[in-house]
Backbone as JSON Lines, residues from 0, in Angstrom:
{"i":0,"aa":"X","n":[6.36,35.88,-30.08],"ca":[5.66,37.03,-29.55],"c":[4.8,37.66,-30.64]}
{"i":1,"aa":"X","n":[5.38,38.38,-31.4],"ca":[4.7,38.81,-32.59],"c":[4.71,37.82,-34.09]}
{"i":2,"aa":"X","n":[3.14,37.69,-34.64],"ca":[3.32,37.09,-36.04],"c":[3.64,37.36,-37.31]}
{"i":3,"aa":"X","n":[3.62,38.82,-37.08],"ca":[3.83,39.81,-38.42],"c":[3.81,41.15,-38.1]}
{"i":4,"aa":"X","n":[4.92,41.61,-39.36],"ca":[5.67,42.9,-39.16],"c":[5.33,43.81,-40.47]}
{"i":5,"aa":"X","n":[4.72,44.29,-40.73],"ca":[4.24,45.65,-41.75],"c":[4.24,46.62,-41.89]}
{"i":6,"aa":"X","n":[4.52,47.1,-42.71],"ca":[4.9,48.98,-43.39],"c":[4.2,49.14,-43.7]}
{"i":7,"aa":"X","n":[2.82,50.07,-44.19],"ca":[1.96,50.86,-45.01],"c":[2.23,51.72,-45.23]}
{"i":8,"aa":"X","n":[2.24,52.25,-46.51],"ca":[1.72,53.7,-46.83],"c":[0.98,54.44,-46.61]}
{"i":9,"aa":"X","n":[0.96,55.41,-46.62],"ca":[-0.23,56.37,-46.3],"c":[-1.46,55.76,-46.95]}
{"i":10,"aa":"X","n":[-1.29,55.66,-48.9],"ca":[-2.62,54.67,-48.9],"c":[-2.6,53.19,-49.58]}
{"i":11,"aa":"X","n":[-1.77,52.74,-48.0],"ca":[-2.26,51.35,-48.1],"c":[-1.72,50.54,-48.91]}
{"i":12,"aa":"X","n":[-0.55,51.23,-49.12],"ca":[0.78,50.02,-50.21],"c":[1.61,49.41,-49.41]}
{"i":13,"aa":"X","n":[1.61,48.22,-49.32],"ca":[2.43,47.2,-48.42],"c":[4.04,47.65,-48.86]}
{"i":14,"aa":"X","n":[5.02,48.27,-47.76],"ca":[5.81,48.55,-48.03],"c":[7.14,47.31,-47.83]}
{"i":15,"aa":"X","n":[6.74,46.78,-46.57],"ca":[7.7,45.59,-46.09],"c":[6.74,44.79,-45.61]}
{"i":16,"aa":"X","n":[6.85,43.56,-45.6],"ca":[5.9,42.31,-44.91],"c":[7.07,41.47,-44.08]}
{"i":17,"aa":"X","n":[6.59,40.84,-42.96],"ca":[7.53,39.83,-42.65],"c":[6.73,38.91,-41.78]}
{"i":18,"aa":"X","n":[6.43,37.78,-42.4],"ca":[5.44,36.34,-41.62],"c":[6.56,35.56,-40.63]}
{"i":19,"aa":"X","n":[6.64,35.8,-39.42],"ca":[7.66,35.5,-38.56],"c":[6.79,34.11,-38.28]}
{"i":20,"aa":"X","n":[5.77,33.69,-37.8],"ca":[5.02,32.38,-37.35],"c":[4.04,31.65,-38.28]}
{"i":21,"aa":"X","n":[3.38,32.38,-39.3],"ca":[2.69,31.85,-39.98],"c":[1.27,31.29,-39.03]}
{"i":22,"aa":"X","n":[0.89,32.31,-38.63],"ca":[-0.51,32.07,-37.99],"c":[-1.41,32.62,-38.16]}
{"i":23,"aa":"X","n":[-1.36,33.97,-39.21],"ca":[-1.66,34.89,-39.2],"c":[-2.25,34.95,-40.89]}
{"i":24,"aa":"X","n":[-3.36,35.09,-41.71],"ca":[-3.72,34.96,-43.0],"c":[-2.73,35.73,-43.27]}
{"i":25,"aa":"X","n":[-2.48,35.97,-44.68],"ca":[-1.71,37.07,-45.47],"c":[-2.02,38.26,-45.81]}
{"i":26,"aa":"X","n":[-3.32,38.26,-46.25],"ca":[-4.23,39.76,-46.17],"c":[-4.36,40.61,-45.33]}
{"i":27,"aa":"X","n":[-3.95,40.21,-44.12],"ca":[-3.84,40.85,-42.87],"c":[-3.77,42.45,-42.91]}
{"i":28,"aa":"X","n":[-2.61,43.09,-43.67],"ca":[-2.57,44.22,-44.08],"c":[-3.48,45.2,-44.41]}
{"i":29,"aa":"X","n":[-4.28,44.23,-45.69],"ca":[-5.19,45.12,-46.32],"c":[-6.65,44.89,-45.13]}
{"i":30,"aa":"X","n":[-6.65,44.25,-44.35],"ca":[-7.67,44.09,-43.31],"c":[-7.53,45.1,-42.39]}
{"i":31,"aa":"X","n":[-6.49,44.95,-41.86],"ca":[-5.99,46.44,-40.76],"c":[-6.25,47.95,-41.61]}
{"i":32,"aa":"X","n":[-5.86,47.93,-42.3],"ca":[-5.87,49.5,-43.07],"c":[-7.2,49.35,-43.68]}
{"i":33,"aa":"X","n":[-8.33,48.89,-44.07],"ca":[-9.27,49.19,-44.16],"c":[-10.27,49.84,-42.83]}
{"i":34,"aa":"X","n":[-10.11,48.71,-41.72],"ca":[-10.32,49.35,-40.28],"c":[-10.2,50.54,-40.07]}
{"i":35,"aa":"X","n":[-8.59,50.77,-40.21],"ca":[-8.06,52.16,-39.83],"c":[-8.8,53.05,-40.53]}
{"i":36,"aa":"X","n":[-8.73,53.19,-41.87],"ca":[-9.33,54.09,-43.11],"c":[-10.66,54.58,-42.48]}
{"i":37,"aa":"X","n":[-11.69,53.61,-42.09],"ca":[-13.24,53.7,-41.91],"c":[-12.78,54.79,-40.69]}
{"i":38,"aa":"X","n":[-12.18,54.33,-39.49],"ca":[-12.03,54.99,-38.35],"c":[-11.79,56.48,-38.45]}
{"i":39,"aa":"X","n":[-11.11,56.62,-39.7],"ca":[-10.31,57.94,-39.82],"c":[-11.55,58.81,-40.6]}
{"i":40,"aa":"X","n":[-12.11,58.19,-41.26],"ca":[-13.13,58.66,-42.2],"c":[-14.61,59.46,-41.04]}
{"i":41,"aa":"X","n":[-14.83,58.54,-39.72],"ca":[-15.41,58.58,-39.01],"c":[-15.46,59.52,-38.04]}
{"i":42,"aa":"X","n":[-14.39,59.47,-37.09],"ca":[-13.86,60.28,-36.04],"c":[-12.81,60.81,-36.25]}
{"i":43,"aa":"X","n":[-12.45,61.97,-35.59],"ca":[-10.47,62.33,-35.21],"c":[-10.01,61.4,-34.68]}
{"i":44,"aa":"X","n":[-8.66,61.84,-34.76],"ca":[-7.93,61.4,-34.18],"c":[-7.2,60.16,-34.4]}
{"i":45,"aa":"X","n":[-6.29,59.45,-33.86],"ca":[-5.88,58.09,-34.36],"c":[-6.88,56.97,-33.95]}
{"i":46,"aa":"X","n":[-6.71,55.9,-34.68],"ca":[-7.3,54.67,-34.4],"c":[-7.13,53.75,-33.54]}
{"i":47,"aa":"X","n":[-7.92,53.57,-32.55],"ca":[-7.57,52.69,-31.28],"c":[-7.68,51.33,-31.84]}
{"i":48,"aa":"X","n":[-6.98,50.14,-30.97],"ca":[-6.66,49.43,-31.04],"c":[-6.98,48.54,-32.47]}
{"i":49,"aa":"X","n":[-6.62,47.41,-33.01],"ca":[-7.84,46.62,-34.14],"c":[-7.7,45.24,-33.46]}
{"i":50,"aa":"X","n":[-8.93,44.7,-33.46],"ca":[-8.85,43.74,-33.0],"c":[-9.7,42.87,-33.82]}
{"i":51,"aa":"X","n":[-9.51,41.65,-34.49],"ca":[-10.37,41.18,-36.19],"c":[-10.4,39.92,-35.94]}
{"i":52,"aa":"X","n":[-10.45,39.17,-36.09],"ca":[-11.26,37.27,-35.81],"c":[-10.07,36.66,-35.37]}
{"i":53,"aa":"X","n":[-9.97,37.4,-33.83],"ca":[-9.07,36.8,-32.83],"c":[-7.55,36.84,-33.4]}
{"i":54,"aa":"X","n":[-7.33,37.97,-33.92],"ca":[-5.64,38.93,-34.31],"c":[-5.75,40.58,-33.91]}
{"i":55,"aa":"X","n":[-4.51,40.71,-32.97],"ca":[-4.47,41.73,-32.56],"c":[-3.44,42.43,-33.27]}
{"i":56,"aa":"X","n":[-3.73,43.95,-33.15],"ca":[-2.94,44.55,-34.99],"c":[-2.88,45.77,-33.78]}
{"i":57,"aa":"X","n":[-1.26,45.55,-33.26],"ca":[-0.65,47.3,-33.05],"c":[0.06,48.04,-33.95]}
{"i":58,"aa":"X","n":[-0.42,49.27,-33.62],"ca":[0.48,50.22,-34.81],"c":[0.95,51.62,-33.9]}
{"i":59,"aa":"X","n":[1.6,51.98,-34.81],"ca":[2.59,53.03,-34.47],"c":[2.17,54.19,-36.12]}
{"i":60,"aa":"X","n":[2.37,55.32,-36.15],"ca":[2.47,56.0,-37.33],"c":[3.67,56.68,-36.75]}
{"i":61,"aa":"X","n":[3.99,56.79,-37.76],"ca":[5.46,57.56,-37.86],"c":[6.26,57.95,-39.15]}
{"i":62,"aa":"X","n":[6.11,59.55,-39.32],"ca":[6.3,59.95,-40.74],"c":[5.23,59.26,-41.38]}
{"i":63,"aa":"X","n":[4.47,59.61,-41.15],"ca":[3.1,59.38,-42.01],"c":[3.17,57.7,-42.89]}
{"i":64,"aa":"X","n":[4.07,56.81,-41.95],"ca":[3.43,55.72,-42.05],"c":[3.5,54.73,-40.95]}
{"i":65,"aa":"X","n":[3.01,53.64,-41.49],"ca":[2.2,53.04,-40.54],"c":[2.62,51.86,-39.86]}
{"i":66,"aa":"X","n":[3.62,51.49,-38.85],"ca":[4.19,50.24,-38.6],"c":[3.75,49.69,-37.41]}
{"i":67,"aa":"X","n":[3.16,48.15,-38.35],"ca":[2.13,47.44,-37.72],"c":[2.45,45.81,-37.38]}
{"i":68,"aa":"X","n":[2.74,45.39,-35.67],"ca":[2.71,44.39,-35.61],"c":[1.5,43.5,-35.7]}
{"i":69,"aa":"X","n":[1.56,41.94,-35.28],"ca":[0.23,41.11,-35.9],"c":[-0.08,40.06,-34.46]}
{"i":70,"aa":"X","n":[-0.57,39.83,-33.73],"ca":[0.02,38.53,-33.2],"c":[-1.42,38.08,-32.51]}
{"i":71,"aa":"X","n":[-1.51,36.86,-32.32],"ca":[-3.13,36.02,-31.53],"c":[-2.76,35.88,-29.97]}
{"i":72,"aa":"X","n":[-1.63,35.85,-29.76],"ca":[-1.43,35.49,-27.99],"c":[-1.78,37.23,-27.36]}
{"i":73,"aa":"X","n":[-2.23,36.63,-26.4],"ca":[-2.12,37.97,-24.98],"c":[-0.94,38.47,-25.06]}
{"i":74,"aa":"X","n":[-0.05,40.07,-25.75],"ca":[1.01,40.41,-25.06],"c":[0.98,41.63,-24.28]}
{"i":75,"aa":"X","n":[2.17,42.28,-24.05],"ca":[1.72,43.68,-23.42],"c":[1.76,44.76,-24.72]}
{"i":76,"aa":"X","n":[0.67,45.54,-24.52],"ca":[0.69,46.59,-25.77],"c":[1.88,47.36,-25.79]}
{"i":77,"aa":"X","n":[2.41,47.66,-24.34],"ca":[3.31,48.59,-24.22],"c":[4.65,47.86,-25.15]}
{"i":78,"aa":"X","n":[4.73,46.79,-24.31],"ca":[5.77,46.43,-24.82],"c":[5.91,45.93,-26.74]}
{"i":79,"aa":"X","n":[5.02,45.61,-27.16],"ca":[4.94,45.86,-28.9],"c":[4.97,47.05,-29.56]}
{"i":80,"aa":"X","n":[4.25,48.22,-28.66],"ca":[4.55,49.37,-29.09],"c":[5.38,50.19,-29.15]}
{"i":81,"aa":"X","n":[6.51,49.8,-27.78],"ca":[8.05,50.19,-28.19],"c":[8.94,49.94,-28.67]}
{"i":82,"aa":"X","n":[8.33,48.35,-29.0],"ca":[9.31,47.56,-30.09],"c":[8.85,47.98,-31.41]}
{"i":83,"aa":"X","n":[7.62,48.17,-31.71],"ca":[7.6,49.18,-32.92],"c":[8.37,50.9,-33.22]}
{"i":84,"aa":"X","n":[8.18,51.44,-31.55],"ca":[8.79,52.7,-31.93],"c":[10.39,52.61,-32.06]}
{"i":85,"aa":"X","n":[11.09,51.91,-31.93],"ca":[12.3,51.53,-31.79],"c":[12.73,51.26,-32.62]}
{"i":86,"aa":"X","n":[12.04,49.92,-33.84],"ca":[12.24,49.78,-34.86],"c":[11.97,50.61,-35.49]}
{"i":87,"aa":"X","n":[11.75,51.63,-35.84],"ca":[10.96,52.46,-36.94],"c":[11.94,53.67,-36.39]}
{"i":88,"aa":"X","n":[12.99,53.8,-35.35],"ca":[14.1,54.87,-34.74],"c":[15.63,54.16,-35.83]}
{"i":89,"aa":"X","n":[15.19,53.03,-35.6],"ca":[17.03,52.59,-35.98],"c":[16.78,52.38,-37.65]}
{"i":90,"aa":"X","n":[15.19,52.12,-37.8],"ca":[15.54,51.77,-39.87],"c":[15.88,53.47,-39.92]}
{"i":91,"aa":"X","n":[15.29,54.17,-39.23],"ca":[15.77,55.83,-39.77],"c":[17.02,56.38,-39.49]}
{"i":92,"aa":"X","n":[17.29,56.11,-38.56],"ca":[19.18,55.67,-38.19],"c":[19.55,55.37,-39.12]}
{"i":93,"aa":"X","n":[19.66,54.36,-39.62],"ca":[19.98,53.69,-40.81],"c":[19.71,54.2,-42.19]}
{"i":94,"aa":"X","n":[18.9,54.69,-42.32],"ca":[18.17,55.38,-43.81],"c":[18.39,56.4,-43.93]}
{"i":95,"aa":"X","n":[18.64,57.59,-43.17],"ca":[19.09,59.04,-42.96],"c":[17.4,59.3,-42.93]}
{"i":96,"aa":"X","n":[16.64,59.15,-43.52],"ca":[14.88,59.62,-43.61],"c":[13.97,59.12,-43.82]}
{"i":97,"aa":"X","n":[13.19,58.6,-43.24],"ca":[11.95,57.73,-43.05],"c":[10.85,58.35,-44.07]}
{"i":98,"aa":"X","n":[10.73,57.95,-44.97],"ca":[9.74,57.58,-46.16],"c":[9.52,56.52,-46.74]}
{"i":99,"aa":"X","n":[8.34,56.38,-47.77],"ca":[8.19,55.26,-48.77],"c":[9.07,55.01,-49.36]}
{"i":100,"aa":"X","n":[9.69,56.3,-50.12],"ca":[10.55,56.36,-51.3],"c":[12.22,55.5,-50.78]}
{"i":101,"aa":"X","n":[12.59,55.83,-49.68],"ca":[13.7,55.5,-48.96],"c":[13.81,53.94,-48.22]}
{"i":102,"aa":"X","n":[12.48,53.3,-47.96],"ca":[11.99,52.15,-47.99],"c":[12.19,51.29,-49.0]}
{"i":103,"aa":"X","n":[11.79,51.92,-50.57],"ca":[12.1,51.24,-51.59],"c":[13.16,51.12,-52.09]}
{"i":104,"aa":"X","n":[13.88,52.26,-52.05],"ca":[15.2,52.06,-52.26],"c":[15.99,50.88,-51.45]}
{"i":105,"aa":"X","n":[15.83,51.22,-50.13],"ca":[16.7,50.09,-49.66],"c":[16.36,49.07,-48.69]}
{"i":106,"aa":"X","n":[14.83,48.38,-49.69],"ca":[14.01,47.39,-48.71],"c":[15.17,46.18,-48.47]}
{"i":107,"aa":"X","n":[16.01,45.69,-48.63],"ca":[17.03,44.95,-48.81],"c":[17.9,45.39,-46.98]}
{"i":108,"aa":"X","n":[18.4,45.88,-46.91],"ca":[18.69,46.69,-45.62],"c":[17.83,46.78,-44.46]}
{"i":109,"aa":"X","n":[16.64,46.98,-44.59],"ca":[15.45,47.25,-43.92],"c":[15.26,45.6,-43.41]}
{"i":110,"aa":"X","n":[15.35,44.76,-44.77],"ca":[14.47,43.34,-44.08],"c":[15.53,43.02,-43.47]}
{"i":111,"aa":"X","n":[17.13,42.99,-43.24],"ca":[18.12,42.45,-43.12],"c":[18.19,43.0,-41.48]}
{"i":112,"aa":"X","n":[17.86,44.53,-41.37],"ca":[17.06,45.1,-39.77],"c":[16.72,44.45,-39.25]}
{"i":113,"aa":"X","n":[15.29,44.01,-39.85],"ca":[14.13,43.4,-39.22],"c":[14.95,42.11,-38.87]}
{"i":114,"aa":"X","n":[15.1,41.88,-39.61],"ca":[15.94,40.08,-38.72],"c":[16.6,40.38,-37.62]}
{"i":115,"aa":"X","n":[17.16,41.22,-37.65],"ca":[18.18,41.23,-36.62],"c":[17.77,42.02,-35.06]}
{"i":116,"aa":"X","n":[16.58,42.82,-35.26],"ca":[15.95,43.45,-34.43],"c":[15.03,42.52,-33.91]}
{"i":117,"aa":"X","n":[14.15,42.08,-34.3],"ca":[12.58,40.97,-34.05],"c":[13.58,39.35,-34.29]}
């Protein structure tokens, strides 16, 4: 379903990566958050969809960061976007507080999530 799973920072520090299919370049990250950046620089408000040489990039912000799936097939937005809000409910479950700083501390925990969630 999805090819990749990403954390950003506010600016743009890859917090967690996870290449679930390998279909997807690796830069991917810094491609999406440049998008976003211009958008934000541009207009209010959040950034609608990204869509970049046939990869679709949903995101979620939450606590001022940014969790972003990756994937090339047709899926439902809804449904990636609650699997993002969901994930980004239980790592904070888990973490007591959703930040960078709390990310780094216990990216170990977080990727061990992600497996088990995606």
């Amino acid at each position: 379903m999805i090819s990749q799973f990403f954390v950003l920072s506010q600016r743009g520090d890859n917090i967690v990566f996870r290449d679930y299919r390998g279909e997807v370049q690796k830069g991917s990250p810094e491609t999406f958050f440049r998008k976003v950046k211009f958008w934000k620089e541009d207009a209010d408000g959040d950034a609608p969809p990204v869509f970049v040489d046939g990869v679709n990039y949903f995101h979620v912000k939450v606590a001022g960061l940014l969790f972003v799936a990756t994937t090339r097939i047709n899926v439902s937005p809804s449904l990636v976007l609650e699997l993002l809000q969901r994930t980004a409910r239980v790592i904070k479950d888990y973490l007591g507080v959703l930040n960078e700083d709390s990310f780094r501390k216990n990216f170990v925990l977080v990727y061990e999530l992600l497996d088990e969630v995606i």
